[in-house]
C-alpha positions as CSV (number, residue, x, y, z in Angstrom):
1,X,0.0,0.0,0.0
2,X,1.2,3.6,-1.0
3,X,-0.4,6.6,0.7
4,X,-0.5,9.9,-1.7
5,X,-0.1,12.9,0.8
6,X,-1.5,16.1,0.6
7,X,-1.5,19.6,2.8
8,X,-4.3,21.6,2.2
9,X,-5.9,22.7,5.3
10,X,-3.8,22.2,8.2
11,X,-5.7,22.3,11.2
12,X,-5.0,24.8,13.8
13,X,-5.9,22.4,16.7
14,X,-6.0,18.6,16.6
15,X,-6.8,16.1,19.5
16,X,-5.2,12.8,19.3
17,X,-5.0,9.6,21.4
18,X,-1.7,7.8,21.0
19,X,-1.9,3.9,21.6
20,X,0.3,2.7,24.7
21,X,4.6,2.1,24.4
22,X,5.4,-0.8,22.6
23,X,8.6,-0.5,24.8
24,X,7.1,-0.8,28.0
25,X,4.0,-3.1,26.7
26,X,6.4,-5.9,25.2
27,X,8.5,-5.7,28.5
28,X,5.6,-6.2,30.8
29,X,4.5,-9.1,28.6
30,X,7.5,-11.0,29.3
31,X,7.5,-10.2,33.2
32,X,3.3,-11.5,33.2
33,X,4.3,-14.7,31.2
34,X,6.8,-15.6,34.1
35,X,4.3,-13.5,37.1
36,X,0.3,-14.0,35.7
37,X,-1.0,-12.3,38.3
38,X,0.0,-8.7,36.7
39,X,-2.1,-6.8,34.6
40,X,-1.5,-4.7,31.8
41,X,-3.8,-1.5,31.1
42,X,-3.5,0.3,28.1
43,X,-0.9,-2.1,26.3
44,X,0.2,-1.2,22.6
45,X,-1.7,-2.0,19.5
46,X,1.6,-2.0,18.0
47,X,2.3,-5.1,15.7
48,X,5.1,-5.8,17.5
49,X,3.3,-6.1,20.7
50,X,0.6,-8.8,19.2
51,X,3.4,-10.7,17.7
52,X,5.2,-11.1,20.8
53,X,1.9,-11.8,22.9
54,X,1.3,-14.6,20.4
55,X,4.1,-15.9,20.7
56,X,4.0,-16.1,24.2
57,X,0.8,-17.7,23.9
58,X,1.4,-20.6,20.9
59,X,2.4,-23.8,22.0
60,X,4.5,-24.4,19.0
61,X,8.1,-25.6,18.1
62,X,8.3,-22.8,15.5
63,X,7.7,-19.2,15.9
64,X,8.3,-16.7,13.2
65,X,8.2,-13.4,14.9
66,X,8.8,-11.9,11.4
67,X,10.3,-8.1,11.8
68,X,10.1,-7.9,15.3
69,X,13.9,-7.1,16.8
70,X,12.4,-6.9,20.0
71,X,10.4,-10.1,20.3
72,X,13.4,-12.2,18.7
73,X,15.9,-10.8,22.0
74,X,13.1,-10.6,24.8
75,X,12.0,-14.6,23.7
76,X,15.3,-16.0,23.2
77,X,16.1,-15.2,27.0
78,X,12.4,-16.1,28.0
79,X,12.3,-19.6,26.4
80,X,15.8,-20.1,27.3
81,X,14.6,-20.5,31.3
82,X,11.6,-22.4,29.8
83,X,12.1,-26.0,31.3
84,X,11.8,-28.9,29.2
85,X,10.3,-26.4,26.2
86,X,12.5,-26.2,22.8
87,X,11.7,-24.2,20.1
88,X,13.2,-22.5,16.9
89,X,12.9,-19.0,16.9
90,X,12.6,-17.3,13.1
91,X,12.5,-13.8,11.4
92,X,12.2,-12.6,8.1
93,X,15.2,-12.0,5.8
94,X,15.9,-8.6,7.7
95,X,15.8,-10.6,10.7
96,X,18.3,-12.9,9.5
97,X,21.0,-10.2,9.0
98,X,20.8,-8.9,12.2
99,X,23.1,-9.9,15.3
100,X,22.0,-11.2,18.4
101,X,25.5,-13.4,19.0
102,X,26.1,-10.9,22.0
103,X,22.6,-11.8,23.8
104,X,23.4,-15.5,22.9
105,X,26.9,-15.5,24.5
106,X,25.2,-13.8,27.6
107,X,22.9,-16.6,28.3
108,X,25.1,-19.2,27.3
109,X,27.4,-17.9,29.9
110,X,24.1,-18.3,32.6
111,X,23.7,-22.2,31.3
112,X,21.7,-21.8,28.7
113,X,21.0,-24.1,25.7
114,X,21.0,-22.5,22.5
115,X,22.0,-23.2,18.8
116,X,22.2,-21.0,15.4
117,X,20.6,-23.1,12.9
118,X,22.5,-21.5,10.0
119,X,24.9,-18.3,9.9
120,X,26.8,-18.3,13.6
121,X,25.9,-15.4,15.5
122,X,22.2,-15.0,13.7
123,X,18.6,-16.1,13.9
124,X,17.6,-18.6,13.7
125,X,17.4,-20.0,16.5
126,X,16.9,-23.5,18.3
127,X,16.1,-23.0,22.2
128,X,16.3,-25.9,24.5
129,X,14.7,-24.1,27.9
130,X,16.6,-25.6,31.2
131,X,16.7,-24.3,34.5
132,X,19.7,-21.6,35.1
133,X,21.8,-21.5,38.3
134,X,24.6,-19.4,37.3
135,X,24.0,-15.7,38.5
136,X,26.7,-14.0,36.9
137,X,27.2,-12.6,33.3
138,X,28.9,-10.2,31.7
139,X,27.6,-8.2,28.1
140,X,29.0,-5.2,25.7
141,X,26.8,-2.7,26.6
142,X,27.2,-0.6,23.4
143,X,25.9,-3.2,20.9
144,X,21.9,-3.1,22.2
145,X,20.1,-2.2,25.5
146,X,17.3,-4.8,23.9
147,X,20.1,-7.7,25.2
148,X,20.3,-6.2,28.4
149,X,16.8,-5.9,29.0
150,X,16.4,-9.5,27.8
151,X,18.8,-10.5,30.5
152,X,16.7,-8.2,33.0
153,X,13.3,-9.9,32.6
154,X,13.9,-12.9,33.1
155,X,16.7,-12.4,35.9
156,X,13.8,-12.3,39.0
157,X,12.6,-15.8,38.2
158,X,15.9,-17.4,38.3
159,X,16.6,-19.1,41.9
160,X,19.8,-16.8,42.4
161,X,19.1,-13.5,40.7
162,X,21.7,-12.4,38.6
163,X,25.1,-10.0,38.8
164,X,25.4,-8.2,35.3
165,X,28.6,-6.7,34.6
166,X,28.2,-3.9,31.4
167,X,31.5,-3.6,29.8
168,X,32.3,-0.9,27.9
169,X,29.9,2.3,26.9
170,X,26.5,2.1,27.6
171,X,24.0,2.8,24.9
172,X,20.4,3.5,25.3
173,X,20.8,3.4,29.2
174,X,17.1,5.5,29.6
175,X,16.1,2.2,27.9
176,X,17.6,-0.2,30.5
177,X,16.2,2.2,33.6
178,X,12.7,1.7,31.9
179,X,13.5,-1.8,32.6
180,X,14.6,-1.5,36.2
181,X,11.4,1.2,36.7
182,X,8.9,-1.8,35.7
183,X,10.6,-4.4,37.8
184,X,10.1,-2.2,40.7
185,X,7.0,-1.8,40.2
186,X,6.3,-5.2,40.6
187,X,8.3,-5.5,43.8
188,X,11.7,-6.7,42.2
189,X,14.6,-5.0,44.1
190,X,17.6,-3.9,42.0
191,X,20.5,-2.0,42.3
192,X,22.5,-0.2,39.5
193,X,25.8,1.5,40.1
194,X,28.4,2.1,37.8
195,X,28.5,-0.7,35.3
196,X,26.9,-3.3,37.6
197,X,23.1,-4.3,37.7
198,X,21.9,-6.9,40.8
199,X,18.7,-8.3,40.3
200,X,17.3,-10.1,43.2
201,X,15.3,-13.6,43.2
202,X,11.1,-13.1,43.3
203,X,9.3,-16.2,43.6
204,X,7.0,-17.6,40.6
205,X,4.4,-18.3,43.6
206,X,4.8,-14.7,45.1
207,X,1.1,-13.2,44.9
208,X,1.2,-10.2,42.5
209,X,-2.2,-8.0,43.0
210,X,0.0,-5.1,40.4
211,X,-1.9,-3.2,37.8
212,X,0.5,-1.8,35.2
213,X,-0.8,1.4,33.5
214,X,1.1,1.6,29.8
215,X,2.3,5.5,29.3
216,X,1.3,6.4,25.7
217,X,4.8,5.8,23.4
218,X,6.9,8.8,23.1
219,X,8.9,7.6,19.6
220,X,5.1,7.9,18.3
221,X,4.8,11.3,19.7
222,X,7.9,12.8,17.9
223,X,5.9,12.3,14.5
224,X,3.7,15.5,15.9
225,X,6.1,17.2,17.5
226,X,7.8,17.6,13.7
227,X,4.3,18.2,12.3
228,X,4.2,20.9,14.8
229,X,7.4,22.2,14.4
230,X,7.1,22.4,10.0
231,X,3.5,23.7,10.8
232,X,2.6,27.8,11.1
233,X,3.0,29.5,14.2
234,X,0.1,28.6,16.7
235,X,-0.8,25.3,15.3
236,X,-1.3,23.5,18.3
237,X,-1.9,19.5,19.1
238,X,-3.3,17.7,21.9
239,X,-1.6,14.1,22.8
240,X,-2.3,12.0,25.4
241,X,-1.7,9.4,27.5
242,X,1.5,11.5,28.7
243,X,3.0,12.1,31.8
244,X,5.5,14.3,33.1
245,X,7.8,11.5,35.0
246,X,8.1,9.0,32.3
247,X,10.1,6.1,32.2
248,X,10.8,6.4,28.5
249,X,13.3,7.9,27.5
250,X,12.2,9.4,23.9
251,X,10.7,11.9,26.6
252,X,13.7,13.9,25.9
253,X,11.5,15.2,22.9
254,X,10.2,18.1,25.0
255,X,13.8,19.6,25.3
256,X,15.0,18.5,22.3
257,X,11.9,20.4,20.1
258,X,12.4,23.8,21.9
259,X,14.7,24.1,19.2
260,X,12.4,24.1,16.6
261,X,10.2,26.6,18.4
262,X,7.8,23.7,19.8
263,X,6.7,24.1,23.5
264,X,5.0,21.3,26.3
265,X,2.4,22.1,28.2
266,X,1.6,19.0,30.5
267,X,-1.9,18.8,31.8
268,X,-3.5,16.0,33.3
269,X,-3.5,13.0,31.1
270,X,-2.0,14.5,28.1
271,X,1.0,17.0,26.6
272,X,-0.2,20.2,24.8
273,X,2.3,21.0,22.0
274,X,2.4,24.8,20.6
275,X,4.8,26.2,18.0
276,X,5.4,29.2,19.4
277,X,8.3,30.9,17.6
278,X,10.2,30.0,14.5
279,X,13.7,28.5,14.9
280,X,16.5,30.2,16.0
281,X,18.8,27.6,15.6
282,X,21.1,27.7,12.3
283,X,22.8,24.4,13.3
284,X,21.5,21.7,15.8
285,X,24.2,19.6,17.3
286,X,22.7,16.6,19.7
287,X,24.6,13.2,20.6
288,X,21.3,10.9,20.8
289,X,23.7,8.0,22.4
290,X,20.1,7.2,25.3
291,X,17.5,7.9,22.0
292,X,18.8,7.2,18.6
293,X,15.2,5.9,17.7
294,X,14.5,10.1,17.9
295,X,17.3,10.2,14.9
296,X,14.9,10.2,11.9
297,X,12.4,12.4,13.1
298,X,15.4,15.1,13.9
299,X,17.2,14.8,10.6
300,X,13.6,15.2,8.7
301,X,12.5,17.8,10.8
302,X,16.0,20.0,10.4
303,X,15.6,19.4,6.8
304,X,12.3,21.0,6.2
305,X,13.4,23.6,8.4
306,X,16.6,24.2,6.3
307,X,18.4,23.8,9.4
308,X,21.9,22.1,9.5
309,X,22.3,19.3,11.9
310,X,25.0,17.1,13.3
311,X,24.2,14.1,15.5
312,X,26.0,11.7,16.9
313,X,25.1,8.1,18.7
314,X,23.6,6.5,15.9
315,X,25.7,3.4,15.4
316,X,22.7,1.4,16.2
317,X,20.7,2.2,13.6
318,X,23.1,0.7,11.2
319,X,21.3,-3.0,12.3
320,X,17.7,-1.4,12.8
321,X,15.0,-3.3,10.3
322,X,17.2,-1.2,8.1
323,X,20.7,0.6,7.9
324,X,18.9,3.7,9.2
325,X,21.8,6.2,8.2
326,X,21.8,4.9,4.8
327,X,18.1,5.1,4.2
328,X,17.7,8.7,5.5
329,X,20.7,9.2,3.4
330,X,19.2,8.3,0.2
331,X,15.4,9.2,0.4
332,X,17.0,13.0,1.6
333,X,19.0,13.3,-1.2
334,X,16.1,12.8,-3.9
335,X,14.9,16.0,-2.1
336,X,17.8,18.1,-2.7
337,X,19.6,17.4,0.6
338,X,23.5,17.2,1.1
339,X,23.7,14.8,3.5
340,X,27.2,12.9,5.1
341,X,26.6,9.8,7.0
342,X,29.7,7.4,9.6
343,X,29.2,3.9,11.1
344,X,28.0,6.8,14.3
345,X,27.0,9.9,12.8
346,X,25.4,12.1,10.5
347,X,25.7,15.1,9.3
348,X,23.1,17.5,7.2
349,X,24.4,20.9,5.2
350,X,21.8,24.1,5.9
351,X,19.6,24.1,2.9
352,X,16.3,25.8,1.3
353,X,13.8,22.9,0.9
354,X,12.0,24.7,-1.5
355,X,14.4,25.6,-4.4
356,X,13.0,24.5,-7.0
357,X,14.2,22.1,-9.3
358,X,13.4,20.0,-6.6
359,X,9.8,21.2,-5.5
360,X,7.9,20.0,-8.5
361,X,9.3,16.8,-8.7
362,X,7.5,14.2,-7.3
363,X,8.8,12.1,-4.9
364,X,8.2,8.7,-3.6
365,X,9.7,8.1,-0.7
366,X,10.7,4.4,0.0
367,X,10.6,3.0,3.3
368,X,12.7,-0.2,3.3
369,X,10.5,-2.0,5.7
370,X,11.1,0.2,8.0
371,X,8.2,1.6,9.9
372,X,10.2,4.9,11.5
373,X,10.8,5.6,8.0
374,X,7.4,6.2,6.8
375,X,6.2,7.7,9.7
376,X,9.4,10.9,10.0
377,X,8.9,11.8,6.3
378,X,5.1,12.1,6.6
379,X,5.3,15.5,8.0
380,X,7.1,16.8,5.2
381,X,4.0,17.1,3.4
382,X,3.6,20.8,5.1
383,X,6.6,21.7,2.4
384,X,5.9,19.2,-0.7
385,X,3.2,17.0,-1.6
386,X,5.0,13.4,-1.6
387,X,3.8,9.8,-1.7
388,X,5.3,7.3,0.9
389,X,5.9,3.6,-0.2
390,X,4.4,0.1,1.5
391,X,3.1,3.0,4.1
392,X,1.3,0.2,5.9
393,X,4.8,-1.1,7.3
394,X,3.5,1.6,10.1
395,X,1.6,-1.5,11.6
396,X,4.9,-2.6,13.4
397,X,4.6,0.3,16.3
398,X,1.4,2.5,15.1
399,X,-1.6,1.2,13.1
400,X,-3.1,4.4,13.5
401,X,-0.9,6.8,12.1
402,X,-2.3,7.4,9.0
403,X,-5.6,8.0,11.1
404,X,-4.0,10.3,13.2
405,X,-2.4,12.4,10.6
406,X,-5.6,12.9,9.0
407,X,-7.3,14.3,12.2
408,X,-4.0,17.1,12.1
409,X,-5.5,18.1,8.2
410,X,-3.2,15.9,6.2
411,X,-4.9,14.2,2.9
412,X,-4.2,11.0,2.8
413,X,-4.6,9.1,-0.7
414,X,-4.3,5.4,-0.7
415,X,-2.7,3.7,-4.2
């Protein structure tokens, strides 16, 4: 499916209901398949999220979780404590090509019973679940905080906890405290100081009376905030569920968009977003090292603005469900940008989006199975009326989006 977009009459004010964080939701699926007694309120919609619930759910010696990064790491550790349960873990293509060797070498470190049933260091996987007694592990910690939070869900149900040393640079730590937040909440104890996490023992049988309320997801938010931002002075947008104490830490968009002349209002259930004034801003430098997922959504959003931009952090987009750098690098450039890209880094020359030669073309933007692509060049429809490729690859973490982006005054065409 292609979507056609179109900006004719943006809306001045628009109310919109964001589903709940597929980062928290898929976490607290794990902890309630090893703890039943939790509930989960507002859990994500995402495709992600229902991939990963059925999975937990299908008594089968094959699961394909398709394009779900997330499900492949949080299930090998889960069916890796799964007594007595083997199973082969599978992906699509994408899938295939992307590491988890560092995750696997974690857990095999614990006891654990895995194999790679083709290229070493890949999915897929075969998972013989046994019971782990070893407690301590240690894992790179700048390679994925998706490995580390594998490690941390399943840590409490094993009889001795576990010690986990990080060695080296963290990456994406906001994503590992998320973790830590939600096993609190469910009366784990931890402690995290410098690069050591302890995770103590909770019992299986332990009763659990905890309801979990899902915060709205923040990496969905960002999408408005850059409407907002390209949008006139004034144009305002209502999203909720938000609060001001988040665990997630894509939060950061609320200091990162004052840039762009976007203010937050929190009010009760929800985040008020205002452009206010224009830019001042000729050159935005930000090391996104704790929220590289934020990385599209920036580089698109300078862009429009004709605002240069140098970020840093990025090396793991390079094994996203695309190279990440690389895509932004060549869907920018059919728009005129002059864009430099590093195995950490990218960097975007001050430009006018509107010269010419490059306004009445039209553009198709592809998106490389790659949901975050689609969804950070939507808003560029405020400068250029553009059609967005296999759009519906927004299913993996917002089926609304197209939805949504209507109720802000976008036309949306479907081809």
């Amino acid at each position: 499916m292609n979507v056609h977009l179109q900006s004719n009459a943006i809306h001045p004010y628009s109310e919109i209901q964001i589903c709940g964080s597929k980062s928290e939701s898929n976490r607290l699926l794990i902890l309630q398949a090893i703890y039943p007694e939790i509930k989960i309120e507002n859990l994500s919609t995402s495709e992600d999220t229902r991939l990963l619930q059925n999975a937990l759910i299908l008594n089968e010696k094959s699961i394909d979780i398709h394009h779900a990064g997330t499900a492949m790491r949080f299930l090998t550790a889960y069916f890796a404590t799964q007594k007595n349960r083997e199973v082969v873990l599978t992906g699509s293509d994408r899938m295939k090509q992307r590491p988890i060797g560092e995750l696997v070498n974690a857990l095999s470190q614990l006891g654990a019973q895995i194999e790679y049933l083709e290229k070493e260091g890949f999915p897929p996987l075969k998972i013989t679940g046994t019971e782990i007694f070893q407690n301590k592990v240690s894992i790179h910690a700048a390679i994925s905080s998706q490995f580390i939070t594998a490690l941390l869900l399943i840590a409490p149900s094993l009889k001795n906890g576990m010690e986990i040393e990080l060695v080296g640079k963290i990456t994406s730590q906001p994503y590992i405290q998320m973790t830590l937040d939600l096993l609190n909440q469910i009366g784990v104890k931890t402690t995290f100081k410098d690069n050591k996490i302890t995770i103590d023992y909770l019992d299986k049988t332990t009763s659990l009376s905890t309801t979990v309320h899902v915060e709205s997801d923040w990496s969905s938010a960002s999408y408005f905030y850059s409407f907002v931002a390209l949008s006139p002075l004034k144009t305002k947008t209502s999203l909720s569920i938000y609060k001001k104490n988040s665990l997630q830490g894509d939060a950061a968009l609320v200091a990162i968009y004052k840039n762009f002349g976007v203010q937050t209002t929190f009010q009760k259930n929800n985040i008020l977003i205002k452009k206010t004034t224009n830019p001042k801003t000729e050159t935005l430098n930000l090391a996104l090292h704790n929220t590289p997922d934020l990385a599209q959504t920036i580089v698109v959003t300078c862009f429009g603005l004709g605002i240069a931009c140098h970020l840093t952090g990025l090396h793991t987009l390079k094994i996203k469900e695309t190279d990440r750098l690389e895509a932004l690098k060549k869907e920018l450039e059919k728009l005129g940008a002059v864009i430099s890209i590093s195995e950490e880094s990218l960097t975007l020359a001050s430009s006018s989006f509107l010269m010419q030669e490059y306004s009445e073309k039209a553009v198709f933007i592809k998106t490389y199975n790659d949901h975050r692509m689609a969804m950070a060049f939507a808003p560029l429809v405020l400068k250029k009326t553009l059609t967005i490729e296999d759009a519906n690859v927004v299913d993996k973490s917002y089926p609304k989006f197209w939805l949504d982006l209507q109720k802000a005054g976008v036309q949306i065409i479907i081809k």
